[in-house]
N, C-alpha and C positions, 0 to 999 in steps of 0.2 A: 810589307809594302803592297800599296794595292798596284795590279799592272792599268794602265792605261793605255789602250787600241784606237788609232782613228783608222773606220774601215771607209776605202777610198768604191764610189763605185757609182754606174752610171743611172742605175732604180732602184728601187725598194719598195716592197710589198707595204701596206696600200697603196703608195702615196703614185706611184709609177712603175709599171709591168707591161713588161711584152714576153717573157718568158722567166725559166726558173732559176734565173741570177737574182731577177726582185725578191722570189719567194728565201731565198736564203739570206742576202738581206737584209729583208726583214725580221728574220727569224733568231738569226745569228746571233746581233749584238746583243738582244735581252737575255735571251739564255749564258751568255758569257757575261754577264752583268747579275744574272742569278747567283753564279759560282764567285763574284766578288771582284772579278773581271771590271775597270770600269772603259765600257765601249762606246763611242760617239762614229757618228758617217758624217762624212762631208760627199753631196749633190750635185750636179749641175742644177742649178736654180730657173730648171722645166715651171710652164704655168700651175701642171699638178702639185709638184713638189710644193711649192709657194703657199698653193690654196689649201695644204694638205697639214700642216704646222703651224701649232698654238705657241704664242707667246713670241713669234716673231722679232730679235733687237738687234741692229747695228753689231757688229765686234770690230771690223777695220776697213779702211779705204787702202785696197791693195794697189790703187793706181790705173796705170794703162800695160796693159799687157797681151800679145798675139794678136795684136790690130783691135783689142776691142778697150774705150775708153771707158774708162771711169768702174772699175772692177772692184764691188763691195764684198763683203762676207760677211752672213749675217746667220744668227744662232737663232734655234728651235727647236720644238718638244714635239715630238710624235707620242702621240696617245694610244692605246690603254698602257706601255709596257713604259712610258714615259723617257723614251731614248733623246737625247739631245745631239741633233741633227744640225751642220752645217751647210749652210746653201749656198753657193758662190752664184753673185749676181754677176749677169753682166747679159742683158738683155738684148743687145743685140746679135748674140749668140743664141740665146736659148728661148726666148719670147717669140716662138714659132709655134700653131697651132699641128696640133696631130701626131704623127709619130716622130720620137724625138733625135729616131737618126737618117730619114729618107722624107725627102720632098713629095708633094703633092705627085708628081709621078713616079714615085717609089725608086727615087737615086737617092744616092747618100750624099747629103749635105756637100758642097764644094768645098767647104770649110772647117768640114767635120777635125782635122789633123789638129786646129787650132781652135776648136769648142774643146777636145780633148785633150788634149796638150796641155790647157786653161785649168782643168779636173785635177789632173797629176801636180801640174805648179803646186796650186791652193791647197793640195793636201800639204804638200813639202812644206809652204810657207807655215801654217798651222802647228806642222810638226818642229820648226824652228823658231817657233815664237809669235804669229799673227794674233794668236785671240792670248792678252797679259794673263788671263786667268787659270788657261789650263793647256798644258803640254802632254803631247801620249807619247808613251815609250816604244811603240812600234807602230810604224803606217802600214798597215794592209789595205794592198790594192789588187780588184779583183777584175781579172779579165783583162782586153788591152784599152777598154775607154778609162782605165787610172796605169796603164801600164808604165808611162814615163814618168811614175812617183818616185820610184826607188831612184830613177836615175838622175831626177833636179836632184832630191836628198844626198847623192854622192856628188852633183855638182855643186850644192850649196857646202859642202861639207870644207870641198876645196876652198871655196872664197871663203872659209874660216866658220861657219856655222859648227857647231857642237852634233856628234854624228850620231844620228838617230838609225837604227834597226827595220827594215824593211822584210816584209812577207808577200808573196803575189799566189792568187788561189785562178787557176785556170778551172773554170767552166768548159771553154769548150775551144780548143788547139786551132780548130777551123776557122774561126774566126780570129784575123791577127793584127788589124790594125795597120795595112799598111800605106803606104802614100811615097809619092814619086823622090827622089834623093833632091828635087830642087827644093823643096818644102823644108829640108832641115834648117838653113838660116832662122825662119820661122819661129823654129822650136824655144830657142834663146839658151841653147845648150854648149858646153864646150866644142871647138870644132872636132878635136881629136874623140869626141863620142861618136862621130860618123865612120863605125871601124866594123872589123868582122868580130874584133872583142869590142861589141856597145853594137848602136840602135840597127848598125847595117846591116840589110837582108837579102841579098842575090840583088843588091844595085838600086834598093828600096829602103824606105824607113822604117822600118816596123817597132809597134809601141809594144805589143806582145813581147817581142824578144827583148826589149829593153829591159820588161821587169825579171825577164828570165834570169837577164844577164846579171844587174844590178841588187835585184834581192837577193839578201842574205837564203831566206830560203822558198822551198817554191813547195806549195800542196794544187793537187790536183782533187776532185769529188766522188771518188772511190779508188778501193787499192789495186784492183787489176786497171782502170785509165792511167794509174800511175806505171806499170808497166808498162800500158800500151804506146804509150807518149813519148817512150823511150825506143821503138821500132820503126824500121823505114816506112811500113806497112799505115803508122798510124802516127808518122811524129809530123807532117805535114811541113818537109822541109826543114822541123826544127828539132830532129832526134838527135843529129850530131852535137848538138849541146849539152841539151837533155841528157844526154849517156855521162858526158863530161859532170854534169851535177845531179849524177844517182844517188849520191848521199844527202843530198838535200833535199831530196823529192822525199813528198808523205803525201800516200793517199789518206784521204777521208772521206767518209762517208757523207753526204747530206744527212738531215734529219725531217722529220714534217711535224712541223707546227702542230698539235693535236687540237687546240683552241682553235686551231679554223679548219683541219681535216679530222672531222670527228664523225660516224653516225649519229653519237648521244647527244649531241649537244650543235649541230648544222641546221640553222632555221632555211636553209635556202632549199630542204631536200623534203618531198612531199609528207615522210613521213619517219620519224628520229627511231633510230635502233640501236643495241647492243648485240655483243655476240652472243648474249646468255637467252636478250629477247630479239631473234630477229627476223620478228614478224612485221615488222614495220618495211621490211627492206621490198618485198611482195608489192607491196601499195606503192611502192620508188618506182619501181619496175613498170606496172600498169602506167602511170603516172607521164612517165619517159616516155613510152606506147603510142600516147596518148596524144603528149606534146607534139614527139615528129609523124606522126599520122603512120604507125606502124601498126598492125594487125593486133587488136588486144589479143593476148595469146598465155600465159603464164608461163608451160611448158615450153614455149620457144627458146634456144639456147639465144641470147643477146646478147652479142658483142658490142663492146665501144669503144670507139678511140677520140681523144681529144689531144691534139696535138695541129702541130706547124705540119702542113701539105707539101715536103721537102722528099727530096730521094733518102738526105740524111736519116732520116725516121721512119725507111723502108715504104711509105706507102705506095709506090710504085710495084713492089712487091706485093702486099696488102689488095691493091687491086686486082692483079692476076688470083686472087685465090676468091673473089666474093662468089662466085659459081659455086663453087663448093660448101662454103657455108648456107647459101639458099639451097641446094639442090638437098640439102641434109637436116632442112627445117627449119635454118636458122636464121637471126634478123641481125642487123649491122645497122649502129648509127653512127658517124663522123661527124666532129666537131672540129674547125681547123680553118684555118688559111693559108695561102701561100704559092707555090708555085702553079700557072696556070691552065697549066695542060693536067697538072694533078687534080686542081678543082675541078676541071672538065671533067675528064675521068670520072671522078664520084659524081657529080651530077649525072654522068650518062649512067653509071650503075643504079643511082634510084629511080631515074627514071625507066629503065629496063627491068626492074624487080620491083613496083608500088609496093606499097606493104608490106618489104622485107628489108627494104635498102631506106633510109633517109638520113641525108646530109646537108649539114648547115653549116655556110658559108663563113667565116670572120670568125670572134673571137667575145664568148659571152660568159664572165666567169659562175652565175648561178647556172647554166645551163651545164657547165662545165661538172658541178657538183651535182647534177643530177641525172648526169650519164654516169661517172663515178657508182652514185648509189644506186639505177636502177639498172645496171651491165649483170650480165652472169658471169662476161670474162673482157676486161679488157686488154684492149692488143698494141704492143711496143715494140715492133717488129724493126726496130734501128737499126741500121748499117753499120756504126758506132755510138756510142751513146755514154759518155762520159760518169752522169751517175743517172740519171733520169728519176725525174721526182711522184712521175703518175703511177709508175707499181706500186710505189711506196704508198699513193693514195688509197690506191686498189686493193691492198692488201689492208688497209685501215677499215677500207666499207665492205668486203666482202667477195667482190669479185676475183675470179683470181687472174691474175698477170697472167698474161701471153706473150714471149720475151725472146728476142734473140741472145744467144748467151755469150756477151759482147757487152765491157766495161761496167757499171754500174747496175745492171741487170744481170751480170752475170755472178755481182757480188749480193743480189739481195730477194732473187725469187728461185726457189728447188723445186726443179721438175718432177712431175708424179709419173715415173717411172716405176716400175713396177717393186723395187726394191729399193727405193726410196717412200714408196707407198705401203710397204709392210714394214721398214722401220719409223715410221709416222715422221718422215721430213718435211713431205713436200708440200707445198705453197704456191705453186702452180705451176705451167707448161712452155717447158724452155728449148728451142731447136737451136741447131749448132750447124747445118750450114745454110748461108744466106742464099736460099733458091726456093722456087715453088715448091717441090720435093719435101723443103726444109719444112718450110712454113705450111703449109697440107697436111703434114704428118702431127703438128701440134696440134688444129683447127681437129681433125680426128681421133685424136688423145683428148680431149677437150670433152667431144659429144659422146664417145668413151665413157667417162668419167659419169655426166650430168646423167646418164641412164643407170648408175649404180648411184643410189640417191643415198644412201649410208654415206659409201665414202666420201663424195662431194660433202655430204654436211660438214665431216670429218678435218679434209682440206679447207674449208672455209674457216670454220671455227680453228684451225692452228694459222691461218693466213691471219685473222685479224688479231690472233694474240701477241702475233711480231710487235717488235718496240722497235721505232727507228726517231725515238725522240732526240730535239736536241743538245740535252744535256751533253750526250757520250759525243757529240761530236763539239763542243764548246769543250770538255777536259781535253780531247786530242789537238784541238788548237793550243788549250795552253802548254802542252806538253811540247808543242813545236817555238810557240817563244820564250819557253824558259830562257834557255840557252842564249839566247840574242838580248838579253835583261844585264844590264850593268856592264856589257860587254864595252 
């Protein structure tokens, strides 16, 4: 029997990205559609999405539903891996220009509960019959913009619907979804789901816990988040459940696309390497120098970070240590947005360091690959970090990770400790407590290393022969809906 997946979710890599939910995403459903898997997504039908999908046709007029009229769904082909992509219209929700969840002065949508609310339906409806041609055997919905899927699917189930199998994959706990308890009517849910078993959350609606609650089973994006998720420390209000369904939690790894994170085969990076030949990474490096007006220098240790400008991704930390890295030769360039006393921040350090500091403001995905490939190390200094997809990058082009060892980095980079450096593990520099102490100690392990120019080779060439494709993480999904198949 082939299985059939509709994954529920708010981006996907090309079509729409603000972070590394699109990149998986996108990545997912082909690879789970390699192994015999057949995977479809259904969208919010964003301007990108729309412009982004060949072959465009009608499947159903869903009607009017959460204040928005005339609510179609319509089928398409995203290209090269050929996925067939659902888009829920309904334009006066989502026919807003720019980002697709915060207004022109960066507040969230007043209507956001019912743009997404709208996501969750349409998957359910799909999942019980919307498009005559094709039914999936389990809705996977990820994060909480499809969180109230699993919960229409046990509310359609009740009004007599045929019970469809549900999965919810958390990205990232912090973010949940949530909206004032007047809003439920809204929802178009039963009333008795407004409970401490269902959507209610200390006197709030949250769509997060809805899927917690209501899916059959729950994966997180590596195996230590999946313990973390389960502690006061890290469960954000929602461990007391969490604890309650430890048997249905599965961490999984992300994987990285290698067709778009590759040295050999990246047109966006000044100059295509292997690990066998990686002379091309040299010319990356000048290259990057060059671009953010940093000192040509070779020998300079360069760091990079490309990342969201948030406390969650430590760079508040990251700042207090740039003294240290300049005062020892080294150069730092930041790529990033976000919070704006962080931006400040790095704007003051380049500008206090010319030639050693440079930092670019917003979000440029070539630029993004070309800090990747011309970094000596780059730095993922997270507070928490669920599975984080930029080591995984780093480790692909060469550079090595620089990691607080905390969730998903602490499942996929080995620090070069000294006896982890004589039994050939390590793959780069990972600190263990979140303080300048912490992270000073690694940034010095680091220029350590770069002056024993052996072993650096050494580490780099075992960092890029890691595999974090995602084949191995498409079998461990199916290994998680076996079970929920003909149930």
């Amino acid at each position: 029997m082939t299985v059939c997946v509709l994954h529920a979710a708010a981006e996907m890599f090309p079509l729409l990205k603000t972070g590394g939910l699109a990149d998986v995403v996108g990545a997912l459903p082909p690879a789970q559609s390699q192994l015999g898997t057949h995977a479809r997504v259904v969208l919010p039908g964003f301007p990108a999405v729309i412009a982004g999908l060949t072959d465009l046709e009608p499947v159903a007029d869903l009607g009017a539903a959460f204040g928005a009229y005339n609510v179609r769904l319509e089928r398409g082909v995203l290209q090269p891996h050929g996925v067939v992509v659902y888009v829920v219209r309904a334009d006066q929700f989502y026919d807003r220009p720019g980002n697709p969840y915060l207004d022109a002065a960066h507040r969230p949508y007043a209507d956001n509960d019912r743009r997404f609310a709208l996501l969750g339906w349409a998957a359910a409806r799909i999942a019980t019959g919307a498009d005559p041609k094709w039914k999936p055997h389990i809705v996977h919905a990820h994060d909480w913009h499809a969180g109230l899927a699993p919960a229409y699917l046990r509310a359609f189930e009740r009004g007599g619907a045929s019970r469809v199998a549900s999965v919810i994959t958390v990205h990232n706990l912090a973010y949940q979804g949530t909206f004032p308890a007047s809003e439920f009517g809204a929802l178009q849910l039963p009333p008795d789901f407004y409970a401490v078993d269902g959507v209610e959350f200390y006197g709030l609606v949250s769509f997060l816990k809805a899927g917690l609650y209501y899916a059959e089973r729950i994966t997180t994006v590596s195996p230590t988040y999946a313990r973390e998720i389960q502690t006061q420390a890290q469960g954000a209000g929602l461990h007391g459940l969490l604890q309650t369904r430890t048997h249905d939690i599965t961490g999984i790894l992300n994987g990285v696309d290698y067709s778009i994170w590759s040295p050999s085969v990246d047109e966006s990076i000044a100059s295509k390497y292997t690990m066998a030949k990686p002379s091309g990474k040299s010319k990356c490096k000048a290259a990057l120098q060059e671009r953010m007006g940093l000192t040509r220098d070779d020998d300079a240790l360069l760091f990079g970070v490309v990342s969201r400008l948030t406390e969650q991704k430590g760079l508040d930390l990251l700042l207090s240590a740039v003294p240290d890295i300049v005062q020892r030769g080294g150069q730092l360039v930041v790529l990033g947005t976000g919070d704006p006393a962080l931006e400040t921040g790095m704007k003051n350090a380049a500008a206090a360091h010319p030639g050693a500091v440079a930092v670019e403001l917003g979000f440029d995905e070539t630029l993004s690959h070309s800090i990747i490939a011309g970094s000596d190390v780059v730095m993922v200094p997270s507070r928490f970090e669920p599975c984080g997809l930029t080591q995984l990058y780093a480790l692909a082009y060469g550079p090595l990770p620089l990691v607080h060892r905390v969730g998903g980095l602490a499942d996929t980079v080995v620090d070069c400790s000294l006896e982890n450096l004589a039994e050939e593990l390590a793959t780069g520099f990972v600190f263990d407590s979140f303080d300048r102490a912490g992270i000073v100690g690694a940034i010095r392990r680091s220029f350590a290393l770069k002056g024993r120019r052996t072993e650096w080779k050494a580490v780099v060439k075992r960092a890029m022969a890691q595999n974090f494709g995602w084949e191995t993480a498409a079998l461990s999904y199916a290994e998680v809906y076996q079970p929920l198949l003909g149930g």
